[in-house]
C-alpha positions as CSV (number, residue, x, y, z in Angstrom):
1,X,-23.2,-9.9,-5.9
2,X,-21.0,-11.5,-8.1
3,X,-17.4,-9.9,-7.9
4,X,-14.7,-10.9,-10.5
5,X,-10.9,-9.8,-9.3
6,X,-8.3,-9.4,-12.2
7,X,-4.9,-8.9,-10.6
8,X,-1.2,-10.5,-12.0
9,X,-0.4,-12.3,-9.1
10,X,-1.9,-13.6,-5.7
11,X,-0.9,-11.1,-3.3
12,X,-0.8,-10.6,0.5
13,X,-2.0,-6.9,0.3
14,X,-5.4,-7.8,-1.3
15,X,-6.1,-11.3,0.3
16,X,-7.6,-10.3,3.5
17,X,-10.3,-7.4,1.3
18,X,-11.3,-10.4,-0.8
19,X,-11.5,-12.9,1.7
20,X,-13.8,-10.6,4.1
21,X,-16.0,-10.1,0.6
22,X,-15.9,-13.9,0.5
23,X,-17.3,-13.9,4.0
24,X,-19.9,-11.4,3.4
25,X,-21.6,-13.2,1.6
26,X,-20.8,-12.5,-2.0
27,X,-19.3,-15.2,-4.7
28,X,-16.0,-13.9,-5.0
29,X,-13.7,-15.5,-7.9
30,X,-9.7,-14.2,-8.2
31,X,-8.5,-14.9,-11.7
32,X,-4.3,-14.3,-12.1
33,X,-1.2,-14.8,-14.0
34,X,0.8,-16.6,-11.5
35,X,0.8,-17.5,-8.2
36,X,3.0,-15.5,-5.7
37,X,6.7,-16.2,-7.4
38,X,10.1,-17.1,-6.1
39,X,11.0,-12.9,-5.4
40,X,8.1,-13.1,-2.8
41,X,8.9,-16.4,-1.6
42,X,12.4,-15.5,-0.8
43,X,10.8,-13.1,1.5
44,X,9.1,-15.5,3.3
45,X,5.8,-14.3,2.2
46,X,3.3,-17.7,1.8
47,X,0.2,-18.7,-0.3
48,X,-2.3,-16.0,0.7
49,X,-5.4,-17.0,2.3
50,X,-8.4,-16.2,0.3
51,X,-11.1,-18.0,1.9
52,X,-14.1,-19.2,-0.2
53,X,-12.8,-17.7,-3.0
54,X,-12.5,-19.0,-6.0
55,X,-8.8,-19.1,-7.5
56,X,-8.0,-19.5,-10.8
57,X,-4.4,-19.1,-12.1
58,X,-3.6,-18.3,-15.6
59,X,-7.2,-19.6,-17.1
60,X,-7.3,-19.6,-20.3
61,X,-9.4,-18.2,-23.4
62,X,-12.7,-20.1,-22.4
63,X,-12.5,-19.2,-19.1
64,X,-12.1,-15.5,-19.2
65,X,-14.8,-15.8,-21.9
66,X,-17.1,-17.3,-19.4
67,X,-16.1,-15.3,-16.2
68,X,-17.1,-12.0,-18.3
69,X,-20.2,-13.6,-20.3
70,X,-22.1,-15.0,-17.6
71,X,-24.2,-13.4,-15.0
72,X,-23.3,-9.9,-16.9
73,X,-26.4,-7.7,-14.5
74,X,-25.2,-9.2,-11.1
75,X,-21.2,-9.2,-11.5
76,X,-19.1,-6.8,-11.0
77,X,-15.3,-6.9,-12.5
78,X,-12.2,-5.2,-10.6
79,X,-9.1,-4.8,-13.0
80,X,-5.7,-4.1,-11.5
81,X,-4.9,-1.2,-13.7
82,X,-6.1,-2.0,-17.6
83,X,-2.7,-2.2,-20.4
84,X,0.5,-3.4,-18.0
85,X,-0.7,-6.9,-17.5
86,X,-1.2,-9.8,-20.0
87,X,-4.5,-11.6,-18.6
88,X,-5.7,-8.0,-17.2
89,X,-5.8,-6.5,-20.9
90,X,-7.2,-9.7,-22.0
91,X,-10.1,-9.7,-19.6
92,X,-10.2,-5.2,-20.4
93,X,-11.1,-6.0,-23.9
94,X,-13.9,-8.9,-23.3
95,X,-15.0,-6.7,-21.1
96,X,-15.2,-3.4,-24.1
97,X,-16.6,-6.3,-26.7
98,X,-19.3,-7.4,-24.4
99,X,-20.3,-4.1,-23.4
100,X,-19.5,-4.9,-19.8
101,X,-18.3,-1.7,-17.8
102,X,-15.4,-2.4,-15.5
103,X,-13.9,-0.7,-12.2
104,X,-10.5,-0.1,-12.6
105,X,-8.2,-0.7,-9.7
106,X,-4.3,1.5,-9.8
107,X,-1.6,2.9,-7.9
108,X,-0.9,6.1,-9.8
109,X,2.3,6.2,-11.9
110,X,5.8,8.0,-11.2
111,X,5.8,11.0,-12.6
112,X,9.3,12.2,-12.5
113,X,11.5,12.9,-15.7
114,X,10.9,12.3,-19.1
115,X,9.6,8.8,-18.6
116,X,7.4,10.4,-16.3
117,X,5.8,13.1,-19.4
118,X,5.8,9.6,-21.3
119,X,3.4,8.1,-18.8
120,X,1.1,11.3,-18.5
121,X,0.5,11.1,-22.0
122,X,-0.6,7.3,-22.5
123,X,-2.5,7.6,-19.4
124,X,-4.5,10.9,-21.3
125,X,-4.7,8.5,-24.1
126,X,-6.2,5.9,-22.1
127,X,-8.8,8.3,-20.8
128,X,-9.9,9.3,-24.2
129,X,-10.2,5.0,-24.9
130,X,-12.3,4.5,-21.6
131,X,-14.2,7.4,-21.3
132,X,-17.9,6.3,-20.5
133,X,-16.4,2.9,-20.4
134,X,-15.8,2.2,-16.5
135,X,-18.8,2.0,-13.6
136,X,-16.0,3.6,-11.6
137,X,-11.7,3.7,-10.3
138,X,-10.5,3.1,-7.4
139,X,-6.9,5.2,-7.4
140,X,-4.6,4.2,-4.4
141,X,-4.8,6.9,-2.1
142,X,-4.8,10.6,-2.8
143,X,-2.2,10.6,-4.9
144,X,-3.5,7.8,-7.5
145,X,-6.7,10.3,-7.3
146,X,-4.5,13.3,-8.5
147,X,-2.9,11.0,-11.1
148,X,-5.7,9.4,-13.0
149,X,-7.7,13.5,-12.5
150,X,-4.7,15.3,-14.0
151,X,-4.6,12.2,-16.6
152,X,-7.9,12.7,-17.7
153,X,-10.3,10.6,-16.1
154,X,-13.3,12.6,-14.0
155,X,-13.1,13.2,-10.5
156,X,-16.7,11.8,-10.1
157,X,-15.1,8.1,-11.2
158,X,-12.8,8.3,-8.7
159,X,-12.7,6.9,-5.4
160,X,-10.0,6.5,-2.8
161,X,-8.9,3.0,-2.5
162,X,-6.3,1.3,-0.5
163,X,-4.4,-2.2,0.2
164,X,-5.4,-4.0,3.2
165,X,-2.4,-6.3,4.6
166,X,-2.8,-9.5,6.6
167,X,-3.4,-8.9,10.0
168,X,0.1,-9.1,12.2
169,X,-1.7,-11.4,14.9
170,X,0.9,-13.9,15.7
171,X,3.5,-10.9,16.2
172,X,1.2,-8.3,18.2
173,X,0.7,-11.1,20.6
174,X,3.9,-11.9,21.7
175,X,5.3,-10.2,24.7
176,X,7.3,-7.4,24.0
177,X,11.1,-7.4,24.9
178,X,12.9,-4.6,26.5
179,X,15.0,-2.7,24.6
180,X,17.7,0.3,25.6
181,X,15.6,2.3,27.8
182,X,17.1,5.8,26.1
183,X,17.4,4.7,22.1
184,X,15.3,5.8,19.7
185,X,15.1,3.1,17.3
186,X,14.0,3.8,13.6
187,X,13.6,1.0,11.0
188,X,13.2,1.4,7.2
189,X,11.7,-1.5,5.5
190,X,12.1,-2.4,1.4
191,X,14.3,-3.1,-1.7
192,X,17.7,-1.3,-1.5
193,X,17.4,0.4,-5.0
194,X,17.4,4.5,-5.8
195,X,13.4,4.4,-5.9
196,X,13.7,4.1,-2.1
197,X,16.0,6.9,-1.1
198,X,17.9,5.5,1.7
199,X,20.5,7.7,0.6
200,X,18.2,10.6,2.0
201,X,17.5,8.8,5.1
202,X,20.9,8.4,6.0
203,X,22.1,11.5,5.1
204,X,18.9,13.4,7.1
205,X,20.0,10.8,10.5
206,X,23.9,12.1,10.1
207,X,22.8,15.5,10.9
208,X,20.7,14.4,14.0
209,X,22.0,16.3,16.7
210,X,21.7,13.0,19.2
211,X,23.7,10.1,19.3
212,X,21.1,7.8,20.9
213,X,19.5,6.1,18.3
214,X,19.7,3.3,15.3
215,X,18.2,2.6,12.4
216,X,17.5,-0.7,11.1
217,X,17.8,-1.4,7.6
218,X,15.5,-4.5,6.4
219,X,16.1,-5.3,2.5
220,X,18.8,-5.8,0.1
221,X,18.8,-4.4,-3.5
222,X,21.6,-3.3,-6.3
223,X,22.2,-0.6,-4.0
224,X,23.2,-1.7,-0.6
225,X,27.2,-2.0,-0.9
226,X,26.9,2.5,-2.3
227,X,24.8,2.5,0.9
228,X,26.8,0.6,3.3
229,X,29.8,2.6,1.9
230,X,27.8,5.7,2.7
231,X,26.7,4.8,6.0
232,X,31.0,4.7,6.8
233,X,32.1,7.8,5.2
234,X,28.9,9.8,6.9
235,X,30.6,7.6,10.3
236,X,27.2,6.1,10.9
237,X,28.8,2.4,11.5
238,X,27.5,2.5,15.1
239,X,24.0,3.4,14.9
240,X,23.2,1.7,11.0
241,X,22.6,-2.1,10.7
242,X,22.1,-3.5,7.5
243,X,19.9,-6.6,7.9
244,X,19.6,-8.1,4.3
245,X,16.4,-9.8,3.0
246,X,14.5,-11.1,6.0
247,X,11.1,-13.6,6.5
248,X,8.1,-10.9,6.5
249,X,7.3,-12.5,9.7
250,X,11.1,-11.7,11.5
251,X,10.5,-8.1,9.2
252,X,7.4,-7.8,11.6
253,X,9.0,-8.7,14.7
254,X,12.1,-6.0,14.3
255,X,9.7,-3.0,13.2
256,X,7.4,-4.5,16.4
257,X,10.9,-3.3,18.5
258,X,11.5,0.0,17.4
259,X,9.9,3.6,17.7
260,X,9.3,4.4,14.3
261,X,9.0,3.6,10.7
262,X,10.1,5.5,8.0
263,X,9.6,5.5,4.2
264,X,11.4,8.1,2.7
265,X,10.5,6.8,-1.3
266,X,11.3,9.4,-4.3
267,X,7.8,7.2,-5.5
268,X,5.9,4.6,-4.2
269,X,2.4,4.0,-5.6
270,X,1.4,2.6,-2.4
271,X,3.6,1.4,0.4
272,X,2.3,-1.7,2.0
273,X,4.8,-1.6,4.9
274,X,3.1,1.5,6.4
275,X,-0.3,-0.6,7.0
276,X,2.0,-3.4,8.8
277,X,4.0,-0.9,10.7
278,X,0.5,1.0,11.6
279,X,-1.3,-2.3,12.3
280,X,1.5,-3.1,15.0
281,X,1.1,0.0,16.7
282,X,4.4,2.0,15.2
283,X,4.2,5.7,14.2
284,X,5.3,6.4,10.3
285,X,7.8,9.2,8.6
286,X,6.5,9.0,4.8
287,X,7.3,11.0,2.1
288,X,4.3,12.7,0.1
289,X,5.3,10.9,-2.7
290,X,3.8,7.3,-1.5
291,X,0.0,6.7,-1.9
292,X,0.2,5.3,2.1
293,X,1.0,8.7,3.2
294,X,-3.1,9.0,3.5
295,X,-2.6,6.7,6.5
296,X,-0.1,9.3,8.4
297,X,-2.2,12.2,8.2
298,X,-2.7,13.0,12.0
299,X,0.6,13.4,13.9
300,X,-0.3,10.6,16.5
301,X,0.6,8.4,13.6
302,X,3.4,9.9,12.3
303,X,4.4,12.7,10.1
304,X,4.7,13.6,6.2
305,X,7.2,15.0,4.7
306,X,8.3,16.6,1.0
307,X,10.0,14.0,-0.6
308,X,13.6,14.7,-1.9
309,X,13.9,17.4,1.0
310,X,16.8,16.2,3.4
311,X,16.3,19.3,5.8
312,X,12.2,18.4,5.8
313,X,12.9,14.3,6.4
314,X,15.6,15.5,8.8
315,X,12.6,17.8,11.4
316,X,10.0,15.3,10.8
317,X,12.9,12.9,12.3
318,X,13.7,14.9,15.1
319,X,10.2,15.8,16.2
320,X,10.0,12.2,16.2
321,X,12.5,11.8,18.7
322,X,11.4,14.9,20.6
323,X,8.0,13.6,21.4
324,X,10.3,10.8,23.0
325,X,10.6,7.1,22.9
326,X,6.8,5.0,21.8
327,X,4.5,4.7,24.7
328,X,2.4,1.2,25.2
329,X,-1.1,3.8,24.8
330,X,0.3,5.2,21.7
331,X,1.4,2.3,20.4
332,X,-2.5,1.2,21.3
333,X,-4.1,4.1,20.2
334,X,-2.5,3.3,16.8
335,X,-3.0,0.0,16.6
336,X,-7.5,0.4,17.7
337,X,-7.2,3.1,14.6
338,X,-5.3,0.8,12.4
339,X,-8.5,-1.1,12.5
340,X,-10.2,0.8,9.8
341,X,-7.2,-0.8,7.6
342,X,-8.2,-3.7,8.3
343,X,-9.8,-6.6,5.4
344,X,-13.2,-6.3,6.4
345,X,-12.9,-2.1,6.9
346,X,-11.8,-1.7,3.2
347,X,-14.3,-4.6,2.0
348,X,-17.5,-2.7,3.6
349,X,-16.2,0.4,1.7
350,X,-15.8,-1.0,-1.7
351,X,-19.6,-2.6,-1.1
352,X,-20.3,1.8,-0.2
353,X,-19.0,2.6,-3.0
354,X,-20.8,0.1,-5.5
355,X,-24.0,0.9,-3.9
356,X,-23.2,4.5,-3.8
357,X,-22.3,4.6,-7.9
358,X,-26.1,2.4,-8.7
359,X,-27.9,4.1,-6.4
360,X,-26.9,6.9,-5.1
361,X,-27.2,8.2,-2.0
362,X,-24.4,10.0,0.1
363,X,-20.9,9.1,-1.8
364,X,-18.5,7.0,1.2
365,X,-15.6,8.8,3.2
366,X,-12.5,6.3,2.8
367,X,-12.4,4.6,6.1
368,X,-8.9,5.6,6.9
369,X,-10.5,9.2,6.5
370,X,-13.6,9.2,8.7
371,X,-11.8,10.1,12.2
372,X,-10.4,13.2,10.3
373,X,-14.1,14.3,9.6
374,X,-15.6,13.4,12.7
375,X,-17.1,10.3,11.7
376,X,-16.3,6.9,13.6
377,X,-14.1,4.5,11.1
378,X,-15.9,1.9,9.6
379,X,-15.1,-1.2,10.7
């Protein structure tokens, strides 16, 4: 098969799918905008590694001409969403004049306020434009499925997706170092901005009854002085470090310390931390509002919360710190399940669904999904 990957950047939460699709067998090209960006080298992310895969960055005209013309029975084109990206929208339309059905690839969109109503209605809009248009969508998670249903687009188009991020190998081999032997520790991991809602966190952890715990903050954003300012007046000083912008691989290495990982967003289409943090073999407090909270469905992994609620982020916290400090089988158990996130899992299940949608047959379980239905994870 002949797959063609549309995407705005190279990233490091779709290089290990495409590389395993690489190694399948399959000729694989990735056509972007731009490669990676100072932002994400400034976090210390590198060049991803897409194996066999053919890169091409910002081709021009002829080139997306070709990719689309050629082959047209035997390839297959993956768009990362259709209208917010330059070359994507380009490569959409070739794709519309040429009669060429794509698979649309999305996080869902954040709904909230009036920007939110904004979105609902171009996304309806774009519905009516693709109907009968796309082989099929892959929505991030559940909640990219509700999105693009309630949007218009049929349930029967949509399947499950999800990010797949680079294996944490050199970290989950290092020996682990000792740490109090009574702190809880709890790490949140992103951008310090209002989207996030460390404000939440923090004010949930100032009403934890206990003392013996700390929560490491990884990121820096417009908001960290409000936040640091807030962590004084709720008198937090002693158990909140503020840690700045940090390498991904020093990132991996603090989270690999501590007991739990929580993402407490007001909306995050994904949440690509909660694969790393799951992959290293640390338990997850997410808000429903991130598309990863698929991953934190069983309470060996973690819990979900209402997002916005303080008092429901606050007991999710504390039964957290009830069922006591992580254990090294826990922290194993999670890590043999996080397998099913793994590049290879999610590249067998997008090869399901394909053969599924020309074929037919019995339509895939999302392999994050199968223990939950008594079916062994694919990977």
């Amino acid at each position: 098969m002949r797959l063609v990957f549309w995407q705005p950047c190279l990233s490091l939460h779709q290089s290990a799918s495409i590389r395993a699709l690489a190694e399948l067998g399959h000729e694989v090209t990735l056509a972007v905008e731009r490669d990676m960006g100072s932002y994400r080298e400034q976090m210390g992310w590198h060049v991803p590694d897409f194996g066999s895969t053919r890169v091409l960055i910002a081709p021009g005209e002829r080139a997306i001409r070709n990719l689309i013309e050629g082959d047209v029975e035997c390839s297959l084109h993956l768009l990362a969403g259709t209208m917010a990206y330059p070359l994507v929208r380009t490569a959409l339309i070739h794709c519309l004049r040429r009669g060429v059905r794509p698979v649309v690839v999305a996080e869902a969109a954040d709904p909230r306020g009036l920007a939110g109503w904004g979105r609902r209605w171009m996304y309806r809009a774009e519905s009516l434009f693709l109907k009968g248009r796309l082989q099929f969508m892959l929505p991030m998670g559940d909640l990219g499925v509700r999105w693009f249903v309630r949007s218009g687009f049929g349930r029967e188009l949509c399947f499950p997706y999800a990010y797949a991020v680079e294996h944490p190998l050199e970290v989950t081999t290092e020996t682990d170092e000792t740490t109090s032997s009574d702190e809880f520790r709890m790490a949140f991991v992103g951008s310090c901005i209002r989207l996030k809602a460390i404000d939440t966190l923090l004010e949930a952890a100032a009403r934890i009854g206990a003392r013996n715990w700390s929560l490491q903050i990884i990121g820096d954003g417009d908001r960290r002085v409000e936040l640091e300012r807030l962590t004084r007046r709720l008198d937090l000083q002693q158990q909140v470090r503020f840690w700045g912008m940090l390498k991904n691989r020093e990132v991996l290495r603090l989270v690999r310390k501590c007991d739990l990982l929580v993402l407490p967003s007001h909306y995050d289409g994904w949440g690509a931390v909660v694969n790393e943090s799951l992959m290293l073999g640390v338990p997850v407090v997410c808000s429903d509002r991130c598309g990863a909270a698929d991953l934190v469905r069983e309470p060996w992994r973690g819990t979900v919360y209402r997002g916005g609620s303080i008092e429901d982020l606050l007991g999710a916290l504390e039964r957290q710190m009830q069922a006591g400090k992580l254990t090294s089988d826990r922290r194993e158990r999670i890590k043999r399940w996080a397998e099913c996130i793994s590049g290879p899992s999610l590249a067998r299940y997008l090869l399901a669904v394909i053969e599924y949608v020309r074929e037919e047959g019995e339509r895939p379980t999302p392999p994050w999904r199968r223990s939950q239905v008594g079916q062994p994870p694919l990977v």
